[in-house]
DRENDO-732455 format. One record per residue (C-alpha): residue number from 1; residue in one letter; chain; x, y, z. Coordinates in Angstrom, 3 decimals. Last residue first. Example, Ala and Ser with C-alpha at 12.3 -4.5 7.8 and 13.67 -1.06 7.14 Angstrom:
BEGIN
+-----+-----+-------+----------+----------+----------+
!   n ! res ! chain !       xx !       yy !       zz !
+-----+-----+-------+----------+----------+----------+
!   2 !   s !     A !   13.670 !   -1.060 !    7.140 !
!   1 !   a !     A !   12.300 !   -4.500 !    7.800 !
+-----+-----+-------+----------+----------+----------+
END
This chain:
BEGIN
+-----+-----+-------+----------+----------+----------+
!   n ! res ! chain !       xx !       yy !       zz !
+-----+-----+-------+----------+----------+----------+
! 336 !   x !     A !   16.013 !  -21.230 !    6.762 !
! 335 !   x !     A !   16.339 !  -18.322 !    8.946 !
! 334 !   x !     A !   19.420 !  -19.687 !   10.549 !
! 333 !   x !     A !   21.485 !  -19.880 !    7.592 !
! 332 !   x !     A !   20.968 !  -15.736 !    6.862 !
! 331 !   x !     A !   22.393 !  -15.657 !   10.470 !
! 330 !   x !     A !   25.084 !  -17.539 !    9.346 !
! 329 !   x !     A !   25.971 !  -15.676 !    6.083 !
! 328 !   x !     A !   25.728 !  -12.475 !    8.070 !
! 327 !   x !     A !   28.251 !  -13.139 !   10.553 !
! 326 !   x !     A !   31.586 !  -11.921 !    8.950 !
! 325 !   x !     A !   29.943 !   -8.213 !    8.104 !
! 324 !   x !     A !   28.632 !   -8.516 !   11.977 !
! 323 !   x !     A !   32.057 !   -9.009 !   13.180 !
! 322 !   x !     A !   32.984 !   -5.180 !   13.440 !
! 321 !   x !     A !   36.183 !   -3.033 !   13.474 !
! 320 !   x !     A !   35.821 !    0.689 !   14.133 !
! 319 !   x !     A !   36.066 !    3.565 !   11.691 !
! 318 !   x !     A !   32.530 !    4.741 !   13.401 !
! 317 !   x !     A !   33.289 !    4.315 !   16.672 !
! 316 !   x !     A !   31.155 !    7.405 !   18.264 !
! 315 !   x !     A !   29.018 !    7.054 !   15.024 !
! 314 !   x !     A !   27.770 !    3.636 !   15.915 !
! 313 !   x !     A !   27.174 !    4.602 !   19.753 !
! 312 !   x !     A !   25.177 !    8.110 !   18.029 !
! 311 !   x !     A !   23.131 !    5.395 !   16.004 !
! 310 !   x !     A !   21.870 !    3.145 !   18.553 !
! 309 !   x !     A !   21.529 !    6.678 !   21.214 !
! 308 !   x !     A !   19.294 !    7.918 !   18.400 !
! 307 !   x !     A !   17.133 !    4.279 !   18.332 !
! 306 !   x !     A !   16.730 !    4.391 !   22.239 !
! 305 !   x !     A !   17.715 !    1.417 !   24.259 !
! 304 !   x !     A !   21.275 !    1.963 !   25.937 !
! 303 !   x !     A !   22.450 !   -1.462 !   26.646 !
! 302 !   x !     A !   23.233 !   -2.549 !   30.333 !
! 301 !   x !     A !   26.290 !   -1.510 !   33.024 !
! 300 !   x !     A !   27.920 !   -4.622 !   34.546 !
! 299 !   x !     A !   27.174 !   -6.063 !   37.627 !
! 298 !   x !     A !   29.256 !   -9.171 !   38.956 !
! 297 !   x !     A !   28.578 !  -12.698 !   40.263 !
! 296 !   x !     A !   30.730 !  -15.480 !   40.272 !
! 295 !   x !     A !   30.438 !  -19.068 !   41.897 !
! 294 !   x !     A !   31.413 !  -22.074 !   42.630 !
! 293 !   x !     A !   30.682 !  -25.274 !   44.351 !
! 292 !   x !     A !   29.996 !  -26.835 !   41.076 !
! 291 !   x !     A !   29.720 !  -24.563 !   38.354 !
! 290 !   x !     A !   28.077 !  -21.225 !   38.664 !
! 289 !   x !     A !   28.072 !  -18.148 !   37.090 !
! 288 !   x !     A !   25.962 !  -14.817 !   37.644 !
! 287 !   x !     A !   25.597 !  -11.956 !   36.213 !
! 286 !   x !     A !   23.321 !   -9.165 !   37.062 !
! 285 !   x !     A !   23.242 !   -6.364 !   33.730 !
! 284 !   x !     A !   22.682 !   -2.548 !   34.884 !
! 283 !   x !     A !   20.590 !    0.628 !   33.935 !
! 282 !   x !     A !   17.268 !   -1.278 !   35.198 !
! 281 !   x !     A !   13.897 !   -0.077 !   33.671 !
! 280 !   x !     A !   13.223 !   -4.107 !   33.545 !
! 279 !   x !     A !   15.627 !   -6.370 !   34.881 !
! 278 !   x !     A !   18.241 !   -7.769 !   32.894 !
! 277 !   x !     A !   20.043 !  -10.721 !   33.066 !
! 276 !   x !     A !   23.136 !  -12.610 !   32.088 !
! 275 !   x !     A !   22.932 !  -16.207 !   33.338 !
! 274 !   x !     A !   26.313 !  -18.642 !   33.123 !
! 273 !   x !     A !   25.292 !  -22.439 !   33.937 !
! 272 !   x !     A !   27.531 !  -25.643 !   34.755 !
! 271 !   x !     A !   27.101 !  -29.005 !   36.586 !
! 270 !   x !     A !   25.456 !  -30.692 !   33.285 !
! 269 !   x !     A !   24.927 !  -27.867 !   30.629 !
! 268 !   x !     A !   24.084 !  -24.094 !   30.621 !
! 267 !   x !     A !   24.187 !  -21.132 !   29.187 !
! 266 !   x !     A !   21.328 !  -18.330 !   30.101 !
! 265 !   x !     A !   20.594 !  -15.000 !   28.695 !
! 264 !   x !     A !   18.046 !  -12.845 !   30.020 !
! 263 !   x !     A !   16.158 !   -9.857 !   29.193 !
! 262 !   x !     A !   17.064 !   -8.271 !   25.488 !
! 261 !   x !     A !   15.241 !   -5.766 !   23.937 !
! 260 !   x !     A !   14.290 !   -4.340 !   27.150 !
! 259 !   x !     A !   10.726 !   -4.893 !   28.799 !
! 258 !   x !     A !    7.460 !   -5.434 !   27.901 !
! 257 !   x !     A !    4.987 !   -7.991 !   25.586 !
! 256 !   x !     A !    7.616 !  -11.071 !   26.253 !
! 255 !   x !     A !    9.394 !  -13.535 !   24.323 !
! 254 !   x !     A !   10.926 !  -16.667 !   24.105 !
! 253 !   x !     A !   13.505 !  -18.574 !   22.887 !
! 252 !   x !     A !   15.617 !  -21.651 !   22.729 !
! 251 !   x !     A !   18.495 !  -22.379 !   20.974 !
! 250 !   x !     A !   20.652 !  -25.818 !   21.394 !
! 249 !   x !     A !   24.334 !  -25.663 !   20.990 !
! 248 !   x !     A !   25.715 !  -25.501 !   18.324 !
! 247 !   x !     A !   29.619 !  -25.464 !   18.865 !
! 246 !   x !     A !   32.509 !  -23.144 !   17.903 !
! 245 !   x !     A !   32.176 !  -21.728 !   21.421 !
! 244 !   x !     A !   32.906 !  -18.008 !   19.719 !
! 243 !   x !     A !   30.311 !  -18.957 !   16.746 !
! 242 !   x !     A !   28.076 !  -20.550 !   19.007 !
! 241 !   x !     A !   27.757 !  -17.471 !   20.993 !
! 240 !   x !     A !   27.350 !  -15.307 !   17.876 !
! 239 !   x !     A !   24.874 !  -16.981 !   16.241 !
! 238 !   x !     A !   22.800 !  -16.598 !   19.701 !
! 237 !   x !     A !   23.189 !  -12.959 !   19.871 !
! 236 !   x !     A !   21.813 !  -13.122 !   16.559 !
! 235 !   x !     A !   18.808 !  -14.807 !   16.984 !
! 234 !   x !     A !   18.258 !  -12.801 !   20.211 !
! 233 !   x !     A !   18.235 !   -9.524 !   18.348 !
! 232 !   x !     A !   16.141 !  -11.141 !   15.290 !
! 231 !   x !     A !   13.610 !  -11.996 !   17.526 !
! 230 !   x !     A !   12.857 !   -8.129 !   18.841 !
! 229 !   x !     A !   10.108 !   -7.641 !   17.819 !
! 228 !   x !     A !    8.428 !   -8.989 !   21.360 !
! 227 !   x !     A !   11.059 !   -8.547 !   24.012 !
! 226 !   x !     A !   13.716 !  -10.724 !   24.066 !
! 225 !   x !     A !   13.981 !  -13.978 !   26.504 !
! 224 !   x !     A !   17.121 !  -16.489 !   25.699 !
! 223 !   x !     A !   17.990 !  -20.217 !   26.250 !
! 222 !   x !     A !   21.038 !  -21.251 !   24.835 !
! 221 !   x !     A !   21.603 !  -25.067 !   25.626 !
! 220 !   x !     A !   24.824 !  -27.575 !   25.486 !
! 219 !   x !     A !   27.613 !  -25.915 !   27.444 !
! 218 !   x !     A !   29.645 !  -28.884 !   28.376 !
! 217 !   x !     A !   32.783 !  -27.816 !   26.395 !
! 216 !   x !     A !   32.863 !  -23.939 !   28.539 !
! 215 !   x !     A !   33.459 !  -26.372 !   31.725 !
! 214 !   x !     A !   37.000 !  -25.565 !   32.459 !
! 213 !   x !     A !   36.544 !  -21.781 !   31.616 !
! 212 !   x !     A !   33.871 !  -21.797 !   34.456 !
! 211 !   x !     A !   36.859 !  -22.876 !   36.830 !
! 210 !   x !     A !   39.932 !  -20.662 !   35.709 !
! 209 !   x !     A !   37.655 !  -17.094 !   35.386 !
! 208 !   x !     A !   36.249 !  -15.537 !   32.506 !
! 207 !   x !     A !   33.348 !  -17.388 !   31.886 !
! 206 !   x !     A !   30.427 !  -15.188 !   32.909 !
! 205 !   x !     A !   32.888 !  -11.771 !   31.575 !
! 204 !   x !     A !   32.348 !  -12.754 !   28.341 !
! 203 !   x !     A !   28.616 !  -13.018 !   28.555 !
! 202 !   x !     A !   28.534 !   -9.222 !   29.980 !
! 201 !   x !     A !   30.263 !   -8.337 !   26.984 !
! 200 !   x !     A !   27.554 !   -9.959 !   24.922 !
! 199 !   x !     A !   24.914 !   -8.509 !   26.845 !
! 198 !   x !     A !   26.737 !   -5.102 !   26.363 !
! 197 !   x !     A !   26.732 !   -5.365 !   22.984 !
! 196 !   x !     A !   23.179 !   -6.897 !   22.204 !
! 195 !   x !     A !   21.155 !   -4.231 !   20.828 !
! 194 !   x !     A !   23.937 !   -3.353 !   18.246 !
! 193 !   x !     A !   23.268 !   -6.142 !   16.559 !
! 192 !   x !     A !   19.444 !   -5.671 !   16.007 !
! 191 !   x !     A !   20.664 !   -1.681 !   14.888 !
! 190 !   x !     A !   22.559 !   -3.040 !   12.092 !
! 189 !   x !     A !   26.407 !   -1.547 !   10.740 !
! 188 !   x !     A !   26.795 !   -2.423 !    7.568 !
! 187 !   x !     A !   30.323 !   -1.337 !    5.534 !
! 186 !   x !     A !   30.219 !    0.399 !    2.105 !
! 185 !   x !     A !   32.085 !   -0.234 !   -0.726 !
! 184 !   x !     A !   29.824 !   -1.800 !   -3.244 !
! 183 !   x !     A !   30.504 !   -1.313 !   -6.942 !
! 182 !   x !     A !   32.094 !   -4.760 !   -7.435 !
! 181 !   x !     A !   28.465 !   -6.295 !   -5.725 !
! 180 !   x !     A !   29.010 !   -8.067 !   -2.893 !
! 179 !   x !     A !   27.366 !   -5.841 !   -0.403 !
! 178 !   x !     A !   24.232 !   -5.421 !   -3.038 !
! 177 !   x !     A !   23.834 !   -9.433 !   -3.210 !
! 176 !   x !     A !   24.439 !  -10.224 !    0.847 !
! 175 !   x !     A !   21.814 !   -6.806 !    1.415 !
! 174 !   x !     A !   19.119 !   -8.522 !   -1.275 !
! 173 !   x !     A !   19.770 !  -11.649 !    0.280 !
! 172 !   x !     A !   19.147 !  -10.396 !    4.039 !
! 171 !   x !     A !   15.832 !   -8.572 !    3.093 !
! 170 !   x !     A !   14.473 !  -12.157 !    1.733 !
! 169 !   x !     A !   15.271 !  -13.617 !    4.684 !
! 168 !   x !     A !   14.756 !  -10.917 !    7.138 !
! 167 !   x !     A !   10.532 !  -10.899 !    5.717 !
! 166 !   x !     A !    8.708 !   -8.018 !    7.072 !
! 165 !   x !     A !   11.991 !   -6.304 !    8.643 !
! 164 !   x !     A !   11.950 !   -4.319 !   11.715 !
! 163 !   x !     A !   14.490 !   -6.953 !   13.448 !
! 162 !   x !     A !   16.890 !   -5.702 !   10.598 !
! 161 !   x !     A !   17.294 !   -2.240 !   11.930 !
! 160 !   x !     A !   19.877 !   -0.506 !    9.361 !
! 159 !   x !     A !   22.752 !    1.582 !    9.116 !
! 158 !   x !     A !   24.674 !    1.755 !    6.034 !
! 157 !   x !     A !   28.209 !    2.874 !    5.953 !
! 156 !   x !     A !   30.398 !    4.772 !    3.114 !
! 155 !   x !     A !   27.237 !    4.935 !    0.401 !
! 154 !   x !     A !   28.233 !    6.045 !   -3.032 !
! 153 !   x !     A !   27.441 !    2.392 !   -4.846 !
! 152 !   x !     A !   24.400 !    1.334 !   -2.504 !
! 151 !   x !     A !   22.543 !    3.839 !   -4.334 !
! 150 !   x !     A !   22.828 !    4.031 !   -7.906 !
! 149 !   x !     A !   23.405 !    0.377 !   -7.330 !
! 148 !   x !     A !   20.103 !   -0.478 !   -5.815 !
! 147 !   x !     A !   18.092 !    0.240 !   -3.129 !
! 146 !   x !     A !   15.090 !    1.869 !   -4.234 !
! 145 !   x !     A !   13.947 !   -1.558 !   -5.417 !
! 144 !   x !     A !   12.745 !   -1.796 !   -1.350 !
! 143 !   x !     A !   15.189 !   -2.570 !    1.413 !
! 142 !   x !     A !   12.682 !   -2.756 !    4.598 !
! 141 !   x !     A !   12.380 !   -0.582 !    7.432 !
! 140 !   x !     A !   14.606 !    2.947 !    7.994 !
! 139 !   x !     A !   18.304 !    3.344 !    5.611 !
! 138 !   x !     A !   20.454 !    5.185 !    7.932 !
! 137 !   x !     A !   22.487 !    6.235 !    5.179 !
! 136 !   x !     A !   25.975 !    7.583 !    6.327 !
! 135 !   x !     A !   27.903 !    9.264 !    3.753 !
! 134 !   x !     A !   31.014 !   10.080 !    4.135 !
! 133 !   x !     A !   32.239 !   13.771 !    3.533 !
! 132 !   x !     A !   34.549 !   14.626 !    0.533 !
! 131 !   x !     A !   31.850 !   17.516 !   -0.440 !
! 130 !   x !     A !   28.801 !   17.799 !    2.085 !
! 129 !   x !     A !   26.144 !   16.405 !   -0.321 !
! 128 !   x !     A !   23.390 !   18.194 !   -1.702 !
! 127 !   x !     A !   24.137 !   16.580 !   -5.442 !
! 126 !   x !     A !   23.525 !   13.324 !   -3.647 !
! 125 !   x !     A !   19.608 !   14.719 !   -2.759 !
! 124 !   x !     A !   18.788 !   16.060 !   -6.255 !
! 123 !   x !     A !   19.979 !   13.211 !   -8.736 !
! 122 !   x !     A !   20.986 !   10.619 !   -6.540 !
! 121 !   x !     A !   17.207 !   10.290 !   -4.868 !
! 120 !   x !     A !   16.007 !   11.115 !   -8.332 !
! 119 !   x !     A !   17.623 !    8.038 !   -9.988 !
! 118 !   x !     A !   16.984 !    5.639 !   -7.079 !
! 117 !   x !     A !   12.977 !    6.561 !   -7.542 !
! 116 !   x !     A !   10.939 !    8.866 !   -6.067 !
! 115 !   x !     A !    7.834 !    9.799 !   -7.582 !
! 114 !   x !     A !    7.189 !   12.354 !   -4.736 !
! 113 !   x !     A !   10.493 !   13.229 !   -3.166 !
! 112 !   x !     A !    9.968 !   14.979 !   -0.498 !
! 111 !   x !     A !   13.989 !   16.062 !    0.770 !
! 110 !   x !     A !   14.587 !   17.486 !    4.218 !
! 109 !   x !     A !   18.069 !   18.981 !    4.369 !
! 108 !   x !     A !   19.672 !   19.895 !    8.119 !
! 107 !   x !     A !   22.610 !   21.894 !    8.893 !
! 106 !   x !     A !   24.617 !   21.003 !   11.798 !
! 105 !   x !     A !   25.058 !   24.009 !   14.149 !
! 104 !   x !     A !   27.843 !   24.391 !   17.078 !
! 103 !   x !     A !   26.787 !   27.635 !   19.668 !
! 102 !   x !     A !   30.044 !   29.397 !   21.355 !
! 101 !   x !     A !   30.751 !   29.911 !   24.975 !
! 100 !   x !     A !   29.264 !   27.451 !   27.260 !
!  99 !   x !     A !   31.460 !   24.660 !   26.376 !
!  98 !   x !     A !   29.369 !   23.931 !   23.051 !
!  97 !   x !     A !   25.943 !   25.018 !   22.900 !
!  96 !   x !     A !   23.763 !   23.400 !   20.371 !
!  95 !   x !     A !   22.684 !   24.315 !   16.663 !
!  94 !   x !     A !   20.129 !   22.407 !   13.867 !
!  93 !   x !     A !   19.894 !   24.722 !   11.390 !
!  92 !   x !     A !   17.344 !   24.421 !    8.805 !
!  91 !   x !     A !   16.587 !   23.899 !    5.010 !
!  90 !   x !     A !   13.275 !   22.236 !    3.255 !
!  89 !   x !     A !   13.364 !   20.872 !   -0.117 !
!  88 !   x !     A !   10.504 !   19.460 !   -2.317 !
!  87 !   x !     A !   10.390 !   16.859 !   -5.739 !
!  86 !   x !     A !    7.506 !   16.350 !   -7.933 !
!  85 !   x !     A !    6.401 !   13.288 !   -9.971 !
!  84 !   x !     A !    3.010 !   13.040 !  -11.044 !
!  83 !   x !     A !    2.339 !   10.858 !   -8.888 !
!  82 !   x !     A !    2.841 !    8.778 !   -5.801 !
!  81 !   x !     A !    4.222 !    5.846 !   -5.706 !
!  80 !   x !     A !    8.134 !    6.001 !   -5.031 !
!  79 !   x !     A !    7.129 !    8.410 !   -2.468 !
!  78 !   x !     A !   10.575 !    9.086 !   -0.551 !
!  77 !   x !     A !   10.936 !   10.632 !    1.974 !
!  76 !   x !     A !   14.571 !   11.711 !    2.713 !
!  75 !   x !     A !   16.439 !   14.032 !    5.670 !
!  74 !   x !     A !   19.930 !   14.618 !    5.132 !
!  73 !   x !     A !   21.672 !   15.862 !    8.228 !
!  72 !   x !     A !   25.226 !   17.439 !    7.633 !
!  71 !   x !     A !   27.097 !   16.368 !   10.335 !
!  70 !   x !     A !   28.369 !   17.229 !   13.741 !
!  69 !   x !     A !   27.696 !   14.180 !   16.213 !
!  68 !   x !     A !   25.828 !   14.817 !   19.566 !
!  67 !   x !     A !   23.070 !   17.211 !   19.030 !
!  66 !   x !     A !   23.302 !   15.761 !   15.068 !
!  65 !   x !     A !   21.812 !   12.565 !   16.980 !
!  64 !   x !     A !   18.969 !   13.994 !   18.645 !
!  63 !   x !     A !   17.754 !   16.334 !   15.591 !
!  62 !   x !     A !   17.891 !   13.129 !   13.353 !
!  61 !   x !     A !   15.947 !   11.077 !   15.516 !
!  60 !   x !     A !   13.587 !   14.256 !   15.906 !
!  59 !   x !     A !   12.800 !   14.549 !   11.843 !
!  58 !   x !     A !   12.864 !   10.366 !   11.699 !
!  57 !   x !     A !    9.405 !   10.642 !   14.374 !
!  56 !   x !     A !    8.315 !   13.764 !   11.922 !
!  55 !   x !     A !    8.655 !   11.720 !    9.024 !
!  54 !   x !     A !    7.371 !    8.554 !   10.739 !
!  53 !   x !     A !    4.042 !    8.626 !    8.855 !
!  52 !   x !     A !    5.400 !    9.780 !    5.224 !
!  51 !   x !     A !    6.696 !    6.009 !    5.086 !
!  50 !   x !     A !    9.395 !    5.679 !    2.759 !
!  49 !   x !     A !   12.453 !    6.079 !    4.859 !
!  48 !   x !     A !   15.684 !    7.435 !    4.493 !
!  47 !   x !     A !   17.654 !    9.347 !    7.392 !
!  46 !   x !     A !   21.319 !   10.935 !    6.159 !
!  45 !   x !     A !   23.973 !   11.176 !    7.836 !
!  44 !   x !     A !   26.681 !   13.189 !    5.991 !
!  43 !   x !     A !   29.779 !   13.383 !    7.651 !
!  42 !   x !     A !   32.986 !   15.982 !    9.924 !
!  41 !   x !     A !   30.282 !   19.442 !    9.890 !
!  40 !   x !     A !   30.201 !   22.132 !   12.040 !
!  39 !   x !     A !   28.827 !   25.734 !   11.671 !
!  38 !   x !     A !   29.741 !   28.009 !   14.194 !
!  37 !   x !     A !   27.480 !   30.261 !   15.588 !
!  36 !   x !     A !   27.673 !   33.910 !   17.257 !
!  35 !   x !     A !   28.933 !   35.539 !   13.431 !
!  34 !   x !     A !   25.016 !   35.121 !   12.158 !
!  33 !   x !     A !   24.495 !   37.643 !    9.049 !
!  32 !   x !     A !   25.839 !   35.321 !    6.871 !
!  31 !   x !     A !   24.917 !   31.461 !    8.212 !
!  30 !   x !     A !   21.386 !   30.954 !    6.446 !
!  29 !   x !     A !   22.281 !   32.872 !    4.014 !
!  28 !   x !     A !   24.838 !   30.438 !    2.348 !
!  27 !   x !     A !   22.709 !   27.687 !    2.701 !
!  26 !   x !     A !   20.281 !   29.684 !    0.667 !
!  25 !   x !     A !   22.548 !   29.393 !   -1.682 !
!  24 !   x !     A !   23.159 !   26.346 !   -1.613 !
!  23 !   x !     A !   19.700 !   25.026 !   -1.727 !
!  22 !   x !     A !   18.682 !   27.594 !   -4.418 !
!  21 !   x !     A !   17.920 !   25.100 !   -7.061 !
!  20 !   x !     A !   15.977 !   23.258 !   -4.522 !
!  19 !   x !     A !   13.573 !   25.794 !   -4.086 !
!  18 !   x !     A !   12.865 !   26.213 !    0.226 !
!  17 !   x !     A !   10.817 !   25.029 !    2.692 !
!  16 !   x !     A !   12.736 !   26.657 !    5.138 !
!  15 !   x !     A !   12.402 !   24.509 !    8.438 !
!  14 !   x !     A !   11.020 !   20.720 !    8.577 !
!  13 !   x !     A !    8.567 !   21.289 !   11.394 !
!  12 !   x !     A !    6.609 !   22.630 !    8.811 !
!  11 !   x !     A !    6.345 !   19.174 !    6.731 !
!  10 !   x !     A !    4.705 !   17.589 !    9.932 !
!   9 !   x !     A !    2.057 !   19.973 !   10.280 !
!   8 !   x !     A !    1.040 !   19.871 !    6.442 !
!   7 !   x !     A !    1.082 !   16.219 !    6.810 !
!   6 !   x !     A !    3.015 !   13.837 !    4.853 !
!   5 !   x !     A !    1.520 !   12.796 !    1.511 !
!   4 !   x !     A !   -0.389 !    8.984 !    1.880 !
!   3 !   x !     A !    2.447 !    5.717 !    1.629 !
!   2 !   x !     A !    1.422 !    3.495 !   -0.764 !
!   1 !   x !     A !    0.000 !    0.000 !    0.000 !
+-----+-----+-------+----------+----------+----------+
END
């Protein structure tokens, strides 16, 4: 079904509305006559989605994270449906304090792009790019025919949120096909991955000492609870456990209507068990390991929750290292 035209209230929280042949110059304007502000810019993050209903939901996502992480902030709706074809711009300066002295602005772009296809998106929003910049496309829901080599091809890092997907398998080839593609270059960084960090750090630590280390080999059950939606989370976090046990141990989930993304987290086999849990509204992660007559248990801080803190951890190491590229053809295994 095709997405209806945003709201009138929703495209006025988007600044400037403002002729896209004068984008830059009205850029320009924007920061003239204004010596007390600084603009500040080391990417481009942009926010794609092509459902006019979260537009002013992505708007605020993108405010919160340019509050932390100097960019230019691209803003896209596209309307791949609607007709005839017309294309809108909106400019605006997203600014914060910094050290009490000085304000730091991002600017923001907002982009309608009625008729959108992958040409138009490169056409008019690509040509609004902050020069020698990468691009970060936090791509929102399902990979639709918009995503294709026009694309995918001047992308640096693509975020996405694979446990919001209609149907991962299918979503998970098209992203295996486009990252192997000769034109690709970009690295994937997904939001159901990210969920787990801190559980999987907290895991770690459950079988770090001499005595649960000796009984890692008779581990033979995962047993995790997520929070409804969030399925491909624990599927994951269980990929990677057997991948760093080089075992497969037996999965078992379950879910519940509240809560964090992730709850609990239990390993166990004859005479051993490691828990990682999380209470809800609780800041920290209880562990707690025992084999035998012993036993360890620590608290370790938890996962931050909200999709904007997601994103700004991403940024905050954004030339850093990640498995998830070298886990993807499991996980894609799992769903069969």
């Amino acid at each position: 079904m095709a997405s209806p035209a945003p709201s009138t209230l929703d495209l006025d929280r988007l600044g400037l509305e403002t002729p896209i042949p004068r984008i830059d110059r009205a850029l320009k304007d924007l920061w003239k006559n204004d010596e007390a502000k600084t603009r500040a810019s080391l990417i481009n993050l942009a926010i794609y989605t092509e459902d006019s209903r979260v537009l002013a939901e992505d708007n605020d996502l993108l405010e919160r994270v340019a509050a932390e992480h100097a960019c230019r902030a691209l803003l896209v709706l596209a309307l791949p449906e609607a007709q005839p074809p017309r294309a809108r711009a909106w400019i605006q300066a997203l600014c914060r304090p910094y050290q009490g002295k000085e304000t730091v602005c991002s600017e923001q772009l907002s982009f309608v792009l009625e008729g959108g296809d992958a040409a138009q998106v490169q056409n008019i929003v690509f040509a609004h790019l902050d020069s020698d910049l990468p691009l970060v496309v936090w791509w929102q829901a399902d990979l639709t025919k918009n995503f294709e080599e026009r694309f995918y091809s001047r992308i640096d890092t693509l975020i996405i949120d694979s446990s919001r997907w209609s149907d991962p398998a299918r979503q998970f080839d098209a992203l295996l096909a486009a990252m192997n593609a000769e034109t690709a270059g970009f690295d994937v960084r997904d939001l159901a991955w990210t969920r787990s960090h801190f559980m999987r750090t907290a895991l770690a630590s459950c079988f770090q000492d001499a005595p649960a280390l000796q009984h890692l080999s008779q581990l033979d059950t995962i047993r995790i609870t997520h929070l409804k939606g969030q399925r491909m989370t624990a599927l994951m976090l269980a990929n990677w456990i057997n991948q760093r046990l080089k075992a497969t141990l037996k999965v078992d989930l379950s879910e519940k209507e509240t809560g964090p993304a992730l709850q609990s987290v239990v390993l166990s086999g004859p005479g051993v068990c490691g828990e990682v849990r999380r209470d809800c509204d609780s800041c920290f992660i209880q562990v707690c390991t025992s084999c035998g007559e012993h036993e360890h248990k620590d608290l370790l801080p938890a996962d931050v929750d909200t999709d904007a803190d997601l994103v700004s951890e991403q940024l905050s190491r954004f030339h850093g290292s990640t498995l998830y590229s070298s886990m993807l053809p499991h996980v894609r295994e799992m769903l069969k």
